[in-house]
VEXLUM-300542 format. One record per residue (C-alpha): x, y, z; residue in three letters. Coordinates in steps of 0.02 Angstrom, whole numbers, plus 32768, in hexadecimal, padded with zeros to 4 digits. Example, Ala and Ser with C-alpha at 12.3 -4.5 7.8 and 13.67 -1.06 7.14 Angstrom:
BEGIN
8267,7F1F,8186,ALA
82AC,7FCB,8165,SER
# end
This chain:
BEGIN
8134,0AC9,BE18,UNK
8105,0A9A,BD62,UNK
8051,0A79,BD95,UNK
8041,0B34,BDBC,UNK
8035,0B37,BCE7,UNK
7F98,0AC0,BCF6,UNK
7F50,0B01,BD7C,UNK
7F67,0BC7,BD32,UNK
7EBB,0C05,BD16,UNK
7E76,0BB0,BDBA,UNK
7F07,0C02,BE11,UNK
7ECA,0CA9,BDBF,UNK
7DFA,0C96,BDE2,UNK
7E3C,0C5E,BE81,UNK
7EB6,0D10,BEB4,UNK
7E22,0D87,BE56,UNK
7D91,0D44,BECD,UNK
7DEE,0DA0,BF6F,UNK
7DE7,0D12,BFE2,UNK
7DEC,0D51,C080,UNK
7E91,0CD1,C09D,UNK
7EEA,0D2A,C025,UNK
7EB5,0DE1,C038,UNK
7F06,0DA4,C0F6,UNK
7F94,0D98,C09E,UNK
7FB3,0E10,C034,UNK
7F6D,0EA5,C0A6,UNK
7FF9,0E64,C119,UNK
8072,0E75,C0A7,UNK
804C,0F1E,C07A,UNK
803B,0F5C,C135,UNK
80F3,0F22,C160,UNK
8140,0F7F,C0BD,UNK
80D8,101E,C0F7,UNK
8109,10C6,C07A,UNK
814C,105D,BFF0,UNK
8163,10EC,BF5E,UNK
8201,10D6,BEFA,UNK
8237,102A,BF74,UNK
8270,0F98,BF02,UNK
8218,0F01,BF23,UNK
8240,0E3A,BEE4,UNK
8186,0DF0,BEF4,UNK
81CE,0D31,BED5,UNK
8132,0CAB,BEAA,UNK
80D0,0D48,BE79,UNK
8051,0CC4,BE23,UNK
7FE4,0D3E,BDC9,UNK
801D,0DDF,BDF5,UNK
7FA7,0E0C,BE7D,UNK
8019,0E36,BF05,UNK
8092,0E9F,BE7E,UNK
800A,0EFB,BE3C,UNK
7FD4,0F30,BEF8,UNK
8073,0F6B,BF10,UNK
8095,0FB2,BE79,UNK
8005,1024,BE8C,UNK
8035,1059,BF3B,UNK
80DB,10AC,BEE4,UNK
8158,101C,BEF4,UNK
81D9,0FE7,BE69,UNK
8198,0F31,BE4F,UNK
81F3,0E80,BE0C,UNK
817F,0DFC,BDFF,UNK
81C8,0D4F,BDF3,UNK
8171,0CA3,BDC8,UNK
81B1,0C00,BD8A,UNK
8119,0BE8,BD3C,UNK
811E,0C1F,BC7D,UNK
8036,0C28,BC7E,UNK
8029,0C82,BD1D,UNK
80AD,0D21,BCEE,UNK
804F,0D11,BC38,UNK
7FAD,0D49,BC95,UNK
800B,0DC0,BD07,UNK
8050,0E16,BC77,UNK
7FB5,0E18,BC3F,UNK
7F5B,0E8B,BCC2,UNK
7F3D,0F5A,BCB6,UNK
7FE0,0FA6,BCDB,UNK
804E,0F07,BCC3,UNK
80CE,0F63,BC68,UNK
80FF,0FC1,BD20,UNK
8131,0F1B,BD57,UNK
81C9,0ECA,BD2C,UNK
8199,0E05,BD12,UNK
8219,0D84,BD06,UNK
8220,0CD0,BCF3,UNK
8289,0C67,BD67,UNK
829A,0C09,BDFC,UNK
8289,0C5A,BEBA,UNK
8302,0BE6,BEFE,UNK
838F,0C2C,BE82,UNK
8350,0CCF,BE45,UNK
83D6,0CBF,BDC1,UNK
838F,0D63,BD57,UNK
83AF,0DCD,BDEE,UNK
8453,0E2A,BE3B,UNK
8485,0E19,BEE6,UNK
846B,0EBE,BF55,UNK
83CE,0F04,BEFB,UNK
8323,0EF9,BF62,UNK
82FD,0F64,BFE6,UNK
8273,0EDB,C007,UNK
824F,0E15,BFD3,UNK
818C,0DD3,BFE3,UNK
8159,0D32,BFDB,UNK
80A4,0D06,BFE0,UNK
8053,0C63,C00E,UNK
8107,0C0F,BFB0,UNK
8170,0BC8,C021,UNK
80F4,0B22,C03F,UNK
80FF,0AFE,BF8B,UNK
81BA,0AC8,BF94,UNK
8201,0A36,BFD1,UNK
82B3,0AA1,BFEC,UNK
8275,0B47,C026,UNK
8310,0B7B,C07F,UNK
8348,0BA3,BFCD,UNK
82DA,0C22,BFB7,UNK
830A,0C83,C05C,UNK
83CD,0C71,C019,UNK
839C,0CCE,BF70,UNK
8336,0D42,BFC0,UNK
83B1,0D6A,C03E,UNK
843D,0D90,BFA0,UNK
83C8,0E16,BF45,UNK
839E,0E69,BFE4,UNK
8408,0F11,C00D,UNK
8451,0F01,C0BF,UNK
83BE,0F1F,C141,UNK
8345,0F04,C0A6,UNK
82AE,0E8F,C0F0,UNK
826C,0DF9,C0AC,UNK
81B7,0DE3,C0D6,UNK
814A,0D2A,C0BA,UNK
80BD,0CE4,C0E8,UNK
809B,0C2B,C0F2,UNK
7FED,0BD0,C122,UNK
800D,0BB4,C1E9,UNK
805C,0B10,C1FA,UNK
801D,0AF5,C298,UNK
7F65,0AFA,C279,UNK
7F69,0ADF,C1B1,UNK
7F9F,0A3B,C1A3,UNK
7F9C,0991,C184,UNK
7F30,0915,C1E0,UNK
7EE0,09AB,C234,UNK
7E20,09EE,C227,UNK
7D87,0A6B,C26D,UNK
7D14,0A27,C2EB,UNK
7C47,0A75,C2DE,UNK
7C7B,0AD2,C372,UNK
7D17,0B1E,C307,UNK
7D99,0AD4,C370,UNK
7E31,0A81,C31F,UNK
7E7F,09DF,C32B,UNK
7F26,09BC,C2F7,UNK
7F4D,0914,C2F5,UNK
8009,0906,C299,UNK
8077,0990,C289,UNK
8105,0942,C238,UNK
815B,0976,C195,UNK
8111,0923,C100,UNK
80C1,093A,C049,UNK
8010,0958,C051,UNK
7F7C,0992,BFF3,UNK
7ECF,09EB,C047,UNK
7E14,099E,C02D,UNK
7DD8,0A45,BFDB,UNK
7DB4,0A24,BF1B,UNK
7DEC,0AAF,BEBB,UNK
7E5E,0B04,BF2F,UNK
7F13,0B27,BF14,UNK
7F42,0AA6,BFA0,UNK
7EB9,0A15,BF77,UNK
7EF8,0A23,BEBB,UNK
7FC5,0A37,BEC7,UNK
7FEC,09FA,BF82,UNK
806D,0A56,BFE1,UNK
80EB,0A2D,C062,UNK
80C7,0A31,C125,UNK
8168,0A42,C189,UNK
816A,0A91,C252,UNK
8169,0B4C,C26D,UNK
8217,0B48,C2B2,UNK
8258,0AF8,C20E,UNK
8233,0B8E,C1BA,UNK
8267,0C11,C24A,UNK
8324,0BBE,C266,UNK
8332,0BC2,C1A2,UNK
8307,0C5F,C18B,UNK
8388,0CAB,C240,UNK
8407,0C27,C1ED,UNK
840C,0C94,C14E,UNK
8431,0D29,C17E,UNK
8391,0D7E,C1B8,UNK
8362,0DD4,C256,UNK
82B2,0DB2,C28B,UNK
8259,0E4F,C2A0,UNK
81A0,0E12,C2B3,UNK
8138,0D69,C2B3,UNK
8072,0D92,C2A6,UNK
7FFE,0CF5,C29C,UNK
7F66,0D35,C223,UNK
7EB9,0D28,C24B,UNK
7E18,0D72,C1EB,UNK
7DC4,0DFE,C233,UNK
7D1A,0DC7,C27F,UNK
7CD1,0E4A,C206,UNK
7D0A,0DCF,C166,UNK
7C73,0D65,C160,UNK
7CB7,0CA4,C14A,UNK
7C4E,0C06,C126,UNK
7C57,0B63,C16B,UNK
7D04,0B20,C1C0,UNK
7D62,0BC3,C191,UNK
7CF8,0C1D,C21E,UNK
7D86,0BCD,C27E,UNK
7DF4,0C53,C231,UNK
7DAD,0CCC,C293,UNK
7DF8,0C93,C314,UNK
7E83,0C1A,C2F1,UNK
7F0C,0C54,C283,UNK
7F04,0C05,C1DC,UNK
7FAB,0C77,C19D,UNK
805A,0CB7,C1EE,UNK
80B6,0D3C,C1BD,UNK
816C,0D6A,C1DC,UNK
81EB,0E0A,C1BF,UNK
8293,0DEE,C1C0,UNK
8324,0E5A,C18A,UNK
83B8,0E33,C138,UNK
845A,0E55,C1AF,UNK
84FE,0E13,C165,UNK
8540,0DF0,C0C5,UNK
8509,0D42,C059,UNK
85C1,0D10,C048,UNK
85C5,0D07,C110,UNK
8554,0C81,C126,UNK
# end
């Protein structure tokens, strides 16, 4: 996760031009946390900020957590950084942070970037209240992945779908610069049930028609080029 530092200010131009991939995102997010005034939330890999900020302005009592040292010095950085509480540490541990004190845990676009992402799911799962929700959102494994690409037509091929390091062809993008880690859907679904989380929703993300897109990410349109799931959290940490 150290070449998050590097890759900072690309990671920032990147968030500020609204790509319609990850205003997907984040407008998910928001619509499954619905009235969110005076809800505490854990944003863990808030990168930048952007998500926190979102929801900070919507009325909710915002952590932001990144293990990258350049990324939370921009966030704290931004208009109104000073309603956000910013910390420095590691979403697989979440040492800074007490057990039983988030109505809600969001992870955006994260959990690909770790080779041991049940982790994350076991410290989210000890700051949540009981039947406090953890909400993420991961590029769809089964369409954004490895060894895969967009015919002219805008059909996909997948060709491998086995779990492996890998890194995208797009130059500049968060992918084609750090790599992430491509692993089956059902990896992440058992891990999550496994925890200690009852799956309330699943929604596979496409872009509106309306969202203009160029080139192979007209295929978004129609193929979903995000998931995201609710879960909520049902028994106690020290029962798993």
């Amino acid at each position: 996760m150290a070449g998050y530092d590097a890759f900072a200010e690309t990671y920032h131009h990147l968030i500020r031009k609204r790509l319609p991939i990850n205003e997907l995102s984040f407008q998910f997010i928001l619509k499954q946390i619905g009235e969110i005034t005076g809800l505490k939330i854990c944003d863990v890999g808030c990168g930048q900020g952007e998500l926190s900020r979102r929801l900070m302005e919507k009325g909710g009592l915002i952590t932001g957590v990144d293990i990258s040292q350049k990324l939370l010095e921009i966030a704290r950085s931004s208009p109104h950084a000073d309603a956000i509480h910013w910390i420095q540490d590691d979403a697989r541990e979440l040492n800074s942070i007490s057990e039983n004190e988030y109505d809600f845990v969001v992870s955006n676009l994260m959990l690909m970037d770790l080779p041991d992402f049940q982790k994350v799911f076991r410290s989210a799962h000890r700051i949540l209240k009981m039947k406090g929700k953890m909400i993420w959102v991961i590029t769809h494994p089964c369409f954004q992945a490895p060894y895969s690409e967009t015919l002219e037509n805008g059909t996909r091929i997948i060709k491998k779908y086995s779990e492996q390091r890998w890194k995208s062809d797009g130059k500049g993008t968060i992918r084609g610069t750090l790599g992430a880690y491509h692993r089956p859907l059902e990896n992440y679904i058992n891990s999550f049930i496994s925890t200690g989380f009852h799956l309330l929703s699943i929604k596979e993300l496409t872009i509106p028609k309306e969202v203009p897109l160029e080139g192979q990410q007209r295929s978004h349109h129609e193929i979903p080029p995000l998931i995201g799931v609710v879960g909520e959290k049902f028994r106690h940490h020290d029962s798993i």
